[in-house]
C-alpha positions, 0 to 999 in steps of 0.5 A: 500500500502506498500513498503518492503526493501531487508536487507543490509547484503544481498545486498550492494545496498538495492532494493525495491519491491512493495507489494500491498495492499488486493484487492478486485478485484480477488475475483470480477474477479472469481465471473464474470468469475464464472457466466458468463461462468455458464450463457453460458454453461446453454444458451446452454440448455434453451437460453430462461430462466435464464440463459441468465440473468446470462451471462449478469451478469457475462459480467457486472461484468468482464467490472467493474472488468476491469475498476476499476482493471487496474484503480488502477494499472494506479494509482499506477504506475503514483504514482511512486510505480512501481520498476524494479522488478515490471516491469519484474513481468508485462513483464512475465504476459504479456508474458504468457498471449500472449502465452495463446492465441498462444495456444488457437488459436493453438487449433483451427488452429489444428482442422483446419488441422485435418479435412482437412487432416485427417477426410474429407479424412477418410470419402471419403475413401481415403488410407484404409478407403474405408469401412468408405466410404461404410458404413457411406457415399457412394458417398462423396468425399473429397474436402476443402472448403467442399461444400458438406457435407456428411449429407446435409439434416442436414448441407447443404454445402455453396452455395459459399464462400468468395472471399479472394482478395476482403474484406479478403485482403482489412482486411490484409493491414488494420491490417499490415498497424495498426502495422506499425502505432503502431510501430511508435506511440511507436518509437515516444513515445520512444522520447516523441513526444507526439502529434506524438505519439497521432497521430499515435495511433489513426490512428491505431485505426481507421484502427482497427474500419475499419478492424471490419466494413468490417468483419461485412459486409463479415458475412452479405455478408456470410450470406444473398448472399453466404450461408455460416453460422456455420450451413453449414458442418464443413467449416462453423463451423471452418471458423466462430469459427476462424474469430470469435474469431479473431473478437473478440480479434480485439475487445478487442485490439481496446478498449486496444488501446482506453484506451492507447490513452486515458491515453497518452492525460491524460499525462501518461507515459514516454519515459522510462517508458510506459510499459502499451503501450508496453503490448498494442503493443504486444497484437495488433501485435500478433492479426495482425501475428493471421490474416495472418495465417487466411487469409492464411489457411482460405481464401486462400489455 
């Protein structure tokens, strides 16, 4: 660990910027990365041979490269290395990283509209494709959510779909009502309430669990009562990649979440600096502002 110093004769008042020290851990990151998405692509092919054993490697190593990687950035920053610079370095990071996931989930919101206002119109024949529909399918008409499918031999269409006022809407307060509880939690922080914030944060929490457990039992539901499963057409196979992945990253912000409540018992941060909460935050509402246009355009409309 090392701190450097800007020269006075450029600056009147010397500003420090902290220099980490080598680290082992990008290396360990890129190993992970490397065999977990390996294993994955390999699965693909074989699920039955080494492969499987590779993604579970890969999946170890990227959970240890986590816990010990953002231990020591824990670490340093209670050890008050962390500067201005420092912290406008993590503010960008953090800010590109959620824009990396705006456009990872704009990838698949656009192959959303994509299939259903282009392919599945194409493929009816509607405007000047009436050929595509004579020769390919003859008879298939289009209609969103496609319960009939062009090939239903291969992918027969859901039997029913979800009822979006039931589980789907019960999940929307569970998330809006979490930002409202994370958004006091940091209010509370910010005047260094610290049970407040304790509380708060484990609230928000809580709703987090609930809203995976009422996801868990709609795919059950999708899958045993309505026929609704990846294999049921293009409905099938957009609805699960989109809540999936949501599912997902509701996972990943309720472990973030869990760390966060757990270094605030531990007595980290304080009202001025908690960026680490802050980062928290941000990731916790984009995935709540990610749900509703799910529930819009998957569930609803």
């Amino acid at each position: 660990m090392s701190t450097a110093h800007a020269h006075p004769d450029h600056d009147d008042h010397a500003q420090s910027y902290y220099v980490p020290a080598q680290s082992h851990w990008p290396i360990v990151a890129a190993s992970g990365l490397f065999l977990l998405m390996f294993g994955m692509g390999n699965m693909m092919n074989n699920p039955d041979g080494a492969a499987k054993w590779l993604t579970l490697a890969g999946l170890l190593v990227i959970i240890w490269m986590f816990f010990g990687w953002f231990s020591a950035v824990a670490r340093e920053s209670m050890e008050g290395l962390y500067d201005e610079q420092m912290d406008r370095s993590f503010r960008w990071g953090m800010g590109w990283f959620i824009f990396s996931e705006v456009m990872f989930f704009a990838a698949f919101f656009g192959t959303l509209f994509y299939v259903r206002q282009f392919a599945v119109p194409w493929l009816a024949g509607e405007g000047s494709n009436a050929m595509t529909n004579e020769l390919l399918w003859p008879g298939f008409m289009a209609e969103w959510p496609l319960m009939t499918t062009p090939d239903t031999d291969k992918f027969p269409g859901p039997e029913q779909i979800i009822n979006p006022w039931h589980l789907p809407l019960i999940n929307t307060v569970l998330l809006v009502a979490s930002s409202v509880t994370l958004t006091w939690a940091h209010h509370a922080l910010q005047k260094d309430k610290r049970a407040a914030v304790k509380g708060w944060l484990a609230l928000t929490l809580v709703l987090g669990v609930c809203f995976l457990i009422i996801q868990a039992e709609e795919y059950i539901e999708a899958y045993t009562e309505l026929g609704l499963t990846l294999a049921s057409g293009i409905y099938g196979g957009t609805f699960f990649i989109l809540t999936g992945f949501h599912g997902l990253h509701v996972t990943m912000g309720s472990i973030i979440l869990l760390v966060m409540l757990i270094r605030i018992m531990k007595g980290h941060f304080d009202a001025k600096h908690h960026f680490g909460f802050e980062a928290a935050a941000w990731y916790w509402h984009f995935v709540d502002v990610v749900w509703l246009g799910l529930f819009l355009f998957v569930y609803v409309f």
